[in-house]
N, CA and C of each residue as an Amber inpcrd file, in Angstrom:
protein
   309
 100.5370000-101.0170000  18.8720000 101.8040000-100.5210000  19.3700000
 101.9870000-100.9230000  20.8230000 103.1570000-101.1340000  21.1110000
 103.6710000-101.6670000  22.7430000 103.6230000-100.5900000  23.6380000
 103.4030000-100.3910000  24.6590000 103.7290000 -99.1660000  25.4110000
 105.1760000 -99.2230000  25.8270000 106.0050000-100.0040000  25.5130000
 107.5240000 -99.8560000  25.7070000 108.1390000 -99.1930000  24.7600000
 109.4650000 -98.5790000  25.0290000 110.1560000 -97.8160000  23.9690000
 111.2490000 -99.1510000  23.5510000 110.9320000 -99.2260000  22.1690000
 111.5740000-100.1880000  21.2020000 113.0530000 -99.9410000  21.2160000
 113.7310000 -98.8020000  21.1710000 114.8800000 -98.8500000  21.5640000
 115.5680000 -98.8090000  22.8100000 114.7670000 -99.1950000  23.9840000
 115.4480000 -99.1950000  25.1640000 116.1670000-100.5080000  25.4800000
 117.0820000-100.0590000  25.9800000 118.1660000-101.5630000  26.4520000
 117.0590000-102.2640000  27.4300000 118.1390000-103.6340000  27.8590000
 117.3130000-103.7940000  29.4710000 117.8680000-103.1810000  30.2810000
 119.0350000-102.5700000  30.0410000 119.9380000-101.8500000  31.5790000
 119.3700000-100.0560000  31.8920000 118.4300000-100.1890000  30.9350000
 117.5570000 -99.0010000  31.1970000 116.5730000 -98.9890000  31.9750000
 116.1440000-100.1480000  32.5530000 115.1140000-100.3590000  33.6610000
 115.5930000-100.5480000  35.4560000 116.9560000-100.9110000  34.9210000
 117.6410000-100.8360000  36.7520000 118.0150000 -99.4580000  37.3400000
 118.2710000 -99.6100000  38.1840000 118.2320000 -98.5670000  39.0280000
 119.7330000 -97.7500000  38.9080000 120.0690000 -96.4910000  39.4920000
 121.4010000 -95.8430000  38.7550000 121.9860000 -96.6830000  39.9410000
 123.5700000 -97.0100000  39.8820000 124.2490000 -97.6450000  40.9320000
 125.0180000 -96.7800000  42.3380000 124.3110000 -95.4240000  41.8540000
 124.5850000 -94.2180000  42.6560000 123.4210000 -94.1980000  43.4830000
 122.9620000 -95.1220000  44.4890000 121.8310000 -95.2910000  45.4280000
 122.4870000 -95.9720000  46.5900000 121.6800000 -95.1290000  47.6860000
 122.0890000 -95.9730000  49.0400000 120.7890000 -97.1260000  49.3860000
 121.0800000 -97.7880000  50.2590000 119.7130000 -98.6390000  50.4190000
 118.3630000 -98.7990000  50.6390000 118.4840000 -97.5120000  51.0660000
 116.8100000 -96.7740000  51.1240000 116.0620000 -96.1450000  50.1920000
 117.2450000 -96.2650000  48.9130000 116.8300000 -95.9360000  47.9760000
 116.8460000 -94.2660000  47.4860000 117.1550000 -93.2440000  48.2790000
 117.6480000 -92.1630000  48.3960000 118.9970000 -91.9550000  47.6770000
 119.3120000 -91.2880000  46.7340000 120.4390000 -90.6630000  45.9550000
 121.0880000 -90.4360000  47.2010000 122.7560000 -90.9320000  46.6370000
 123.5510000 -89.7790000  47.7350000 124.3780000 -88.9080000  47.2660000
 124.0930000 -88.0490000  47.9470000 124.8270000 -86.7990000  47.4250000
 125.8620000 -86.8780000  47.0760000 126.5440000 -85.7240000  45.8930000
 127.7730000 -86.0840000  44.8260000 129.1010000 -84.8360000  45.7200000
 128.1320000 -83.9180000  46.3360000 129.3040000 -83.5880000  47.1690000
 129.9520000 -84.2200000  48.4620000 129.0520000 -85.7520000  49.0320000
 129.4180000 -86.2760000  49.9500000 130.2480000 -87.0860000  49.5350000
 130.0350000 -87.7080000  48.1820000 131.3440000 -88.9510000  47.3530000
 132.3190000 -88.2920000  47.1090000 132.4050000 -86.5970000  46.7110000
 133.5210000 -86.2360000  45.9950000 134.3740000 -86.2670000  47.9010000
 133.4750000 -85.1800000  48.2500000 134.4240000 -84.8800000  49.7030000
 135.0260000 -86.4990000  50.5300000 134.4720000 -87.2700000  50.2160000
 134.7950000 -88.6850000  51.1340000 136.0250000 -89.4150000  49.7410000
 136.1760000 -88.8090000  48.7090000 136.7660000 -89.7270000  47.8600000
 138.3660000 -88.7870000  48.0460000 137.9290000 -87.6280000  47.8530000
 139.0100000 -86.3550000  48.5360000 139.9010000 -86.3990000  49.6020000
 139.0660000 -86.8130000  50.7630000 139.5260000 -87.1040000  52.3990000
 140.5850000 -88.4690000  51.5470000 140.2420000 -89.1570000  51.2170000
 141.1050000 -90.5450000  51.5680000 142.5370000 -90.4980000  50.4110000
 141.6470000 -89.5720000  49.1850000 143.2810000 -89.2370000  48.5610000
 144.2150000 -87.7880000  49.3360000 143.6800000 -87.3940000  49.9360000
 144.5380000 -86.0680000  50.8230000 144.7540000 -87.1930000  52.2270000
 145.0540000 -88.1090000  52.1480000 145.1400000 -88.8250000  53.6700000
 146.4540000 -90.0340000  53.3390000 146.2270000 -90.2960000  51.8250000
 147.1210000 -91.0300000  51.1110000 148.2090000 -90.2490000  50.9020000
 147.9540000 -88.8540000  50.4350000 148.9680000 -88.0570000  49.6000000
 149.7880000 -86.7120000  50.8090000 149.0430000 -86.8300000  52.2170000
 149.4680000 -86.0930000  53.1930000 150.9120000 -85.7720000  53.5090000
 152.0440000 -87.4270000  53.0330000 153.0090000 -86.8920000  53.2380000
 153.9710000 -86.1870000  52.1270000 153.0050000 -85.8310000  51.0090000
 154.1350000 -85.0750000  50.0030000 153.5430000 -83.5540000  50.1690000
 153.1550000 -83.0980000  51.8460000 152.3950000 -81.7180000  51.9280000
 151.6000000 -81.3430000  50.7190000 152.3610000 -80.9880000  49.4740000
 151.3420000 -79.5670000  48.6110000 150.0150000 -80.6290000  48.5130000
 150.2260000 -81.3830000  47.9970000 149.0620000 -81.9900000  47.1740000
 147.9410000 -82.6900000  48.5180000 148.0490000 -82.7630000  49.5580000
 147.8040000 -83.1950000  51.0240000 146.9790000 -82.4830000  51.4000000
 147.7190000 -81.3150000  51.4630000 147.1070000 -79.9690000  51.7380000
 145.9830000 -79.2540000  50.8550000 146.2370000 -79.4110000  49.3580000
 145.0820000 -78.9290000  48.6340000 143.7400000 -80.0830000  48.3000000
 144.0880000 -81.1840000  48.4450000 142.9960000 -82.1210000  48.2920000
 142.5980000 -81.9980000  50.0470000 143.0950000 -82.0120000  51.0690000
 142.4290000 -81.8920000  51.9030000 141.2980000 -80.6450000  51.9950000
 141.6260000 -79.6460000  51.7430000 141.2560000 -78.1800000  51.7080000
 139.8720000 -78.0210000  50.8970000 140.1210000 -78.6540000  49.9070000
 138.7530000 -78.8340000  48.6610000 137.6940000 -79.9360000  49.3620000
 138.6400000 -81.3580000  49.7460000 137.3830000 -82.1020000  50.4960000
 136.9070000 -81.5800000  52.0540000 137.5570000 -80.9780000  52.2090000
 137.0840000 -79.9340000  53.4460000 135.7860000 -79.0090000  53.0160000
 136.0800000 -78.4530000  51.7630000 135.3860000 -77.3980000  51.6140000
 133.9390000 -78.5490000  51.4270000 134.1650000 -79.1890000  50.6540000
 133.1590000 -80.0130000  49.4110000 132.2680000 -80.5800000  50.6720000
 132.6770000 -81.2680000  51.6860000 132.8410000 -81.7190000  52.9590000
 131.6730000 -80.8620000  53.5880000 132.1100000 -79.6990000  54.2090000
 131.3030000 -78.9420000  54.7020000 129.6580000 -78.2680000  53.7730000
 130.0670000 -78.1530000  52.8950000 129.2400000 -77.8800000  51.6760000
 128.4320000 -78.4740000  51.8510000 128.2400000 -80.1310000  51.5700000
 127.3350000 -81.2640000  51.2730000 126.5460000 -81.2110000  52.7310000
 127.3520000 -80.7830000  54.0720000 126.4900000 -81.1140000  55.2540000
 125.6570000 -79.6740000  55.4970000 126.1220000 -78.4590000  54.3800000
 125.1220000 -77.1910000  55.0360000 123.6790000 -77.0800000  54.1530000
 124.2580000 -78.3380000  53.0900000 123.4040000 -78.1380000  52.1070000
 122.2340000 -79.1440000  52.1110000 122.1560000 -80.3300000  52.8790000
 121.6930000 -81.3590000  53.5400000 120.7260000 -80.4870000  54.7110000
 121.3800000 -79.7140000  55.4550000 120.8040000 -79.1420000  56.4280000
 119.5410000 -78.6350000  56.0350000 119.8700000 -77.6420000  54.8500000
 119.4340000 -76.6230000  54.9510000 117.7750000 -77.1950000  54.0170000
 118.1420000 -78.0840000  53.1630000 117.2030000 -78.8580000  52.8510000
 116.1440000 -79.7870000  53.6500000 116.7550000 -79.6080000  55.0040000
 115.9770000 -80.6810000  55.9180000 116.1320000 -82.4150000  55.8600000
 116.9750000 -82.6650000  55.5500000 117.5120000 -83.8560000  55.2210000
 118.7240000 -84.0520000  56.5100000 118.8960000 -85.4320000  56.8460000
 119.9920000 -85.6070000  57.4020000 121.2630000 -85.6330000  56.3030000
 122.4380000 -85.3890000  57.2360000 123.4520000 -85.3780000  56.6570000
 124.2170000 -86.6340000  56.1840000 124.6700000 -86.5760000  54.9950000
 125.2470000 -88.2740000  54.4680000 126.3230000 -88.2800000  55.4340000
 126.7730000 -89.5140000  55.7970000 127.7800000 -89.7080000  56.4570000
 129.0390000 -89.7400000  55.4610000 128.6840000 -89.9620000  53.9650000
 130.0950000 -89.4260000  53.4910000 130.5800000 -88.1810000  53.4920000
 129.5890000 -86.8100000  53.6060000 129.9220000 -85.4690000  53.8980000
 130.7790000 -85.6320000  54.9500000 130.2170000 -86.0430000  56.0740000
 131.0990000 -86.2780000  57.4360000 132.4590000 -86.7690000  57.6380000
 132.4560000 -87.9270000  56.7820000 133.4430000 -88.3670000  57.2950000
 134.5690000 -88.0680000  56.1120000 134.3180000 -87.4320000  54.8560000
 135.4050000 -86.7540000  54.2210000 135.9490000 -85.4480000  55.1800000
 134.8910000 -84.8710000  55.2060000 135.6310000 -83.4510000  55.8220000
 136.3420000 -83.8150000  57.1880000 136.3240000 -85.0260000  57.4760000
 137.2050000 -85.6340000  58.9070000 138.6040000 -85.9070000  58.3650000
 138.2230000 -86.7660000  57.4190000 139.5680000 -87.3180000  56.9600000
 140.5380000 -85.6660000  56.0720000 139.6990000 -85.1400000  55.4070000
 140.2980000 -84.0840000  54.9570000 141.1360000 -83.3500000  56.1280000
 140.5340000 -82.9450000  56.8530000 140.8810000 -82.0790000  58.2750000
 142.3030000 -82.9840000  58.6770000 142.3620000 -84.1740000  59.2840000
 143.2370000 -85.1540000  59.4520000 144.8150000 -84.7230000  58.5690000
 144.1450000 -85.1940000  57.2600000 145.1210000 -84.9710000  56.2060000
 145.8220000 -83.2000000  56.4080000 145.3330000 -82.3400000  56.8370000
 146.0840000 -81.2940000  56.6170000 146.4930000 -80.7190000  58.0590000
 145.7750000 -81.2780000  59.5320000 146.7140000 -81.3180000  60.2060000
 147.7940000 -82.5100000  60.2110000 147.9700000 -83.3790000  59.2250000
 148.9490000 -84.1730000  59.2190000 150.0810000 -83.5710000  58.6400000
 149.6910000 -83.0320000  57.5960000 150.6380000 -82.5470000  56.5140000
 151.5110000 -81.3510000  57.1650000 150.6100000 -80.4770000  58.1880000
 150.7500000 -79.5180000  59.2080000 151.7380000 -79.5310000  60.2920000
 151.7400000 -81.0300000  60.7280000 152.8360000 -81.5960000  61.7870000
 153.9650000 -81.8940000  61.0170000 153.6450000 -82.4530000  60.0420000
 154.8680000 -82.6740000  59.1960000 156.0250000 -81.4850000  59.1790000
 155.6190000 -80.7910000  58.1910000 156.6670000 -79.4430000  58.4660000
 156.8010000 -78.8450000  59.2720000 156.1220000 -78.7950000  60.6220000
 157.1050000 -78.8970000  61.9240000 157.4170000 -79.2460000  62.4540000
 157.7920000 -80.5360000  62.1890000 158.5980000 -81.6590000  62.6310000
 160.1350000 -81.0790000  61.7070000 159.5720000 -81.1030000  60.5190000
 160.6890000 -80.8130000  59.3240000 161.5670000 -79.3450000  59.6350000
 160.8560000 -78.7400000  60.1330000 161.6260000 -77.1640000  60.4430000
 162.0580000 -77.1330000  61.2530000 161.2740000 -77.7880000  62.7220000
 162.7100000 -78.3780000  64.0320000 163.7320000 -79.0440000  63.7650000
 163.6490000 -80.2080000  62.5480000 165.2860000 -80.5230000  63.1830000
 166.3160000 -80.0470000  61.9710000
């Protein structure tokens, strides 16, 4: 008998494509919050939807960097820089309607 499993593909031996270069997983609340930031940054000027995708990648955002912390790990820079862009997006959306209510 082979010590290989007979039904394994070959794409069962590469690596998941969810790796940074050091080979370290990156966190799924730093992709969601960084994938969040850039659709609440896209969608900022129709407010509601601006505002609630910012708010969630805010949350998701902050989440991924207390949870990084708290593990002793540095923080992914996609945690970071979603909950930036999130933040962005909802003081954008923020100026907006008072721009809109002044005139």
């Amino acid at each position: 008998m082979s010590a290989t499993n007979p039904s394994a593909t070959p794409l069962d031996r590469h690596a998941s494509p969810v790796r940074s270069r050091k080979g370290q997983q990156i966190p799924g609340l730093a992709v969601a919050s960084f994938t969040l930031g850039i659709l609440a940054i896209l969608t900022a000027i129709f407010i509601v939807p601006g505002v609630l995708l910012g708010i969630v990648g805010l949350v998701l955002g902050l989440t991924g960097r207390g949870n990084a912390k708290r593990a002793g790990q540095p923080s992914h820079w996609m945690a970071t820089a979603g909950a930036v862009l999130s933040g962005l997006a909802i003081l954008g959306a923020v100026v907006l309607v008072a721009i809109a209510a002044a005139s």
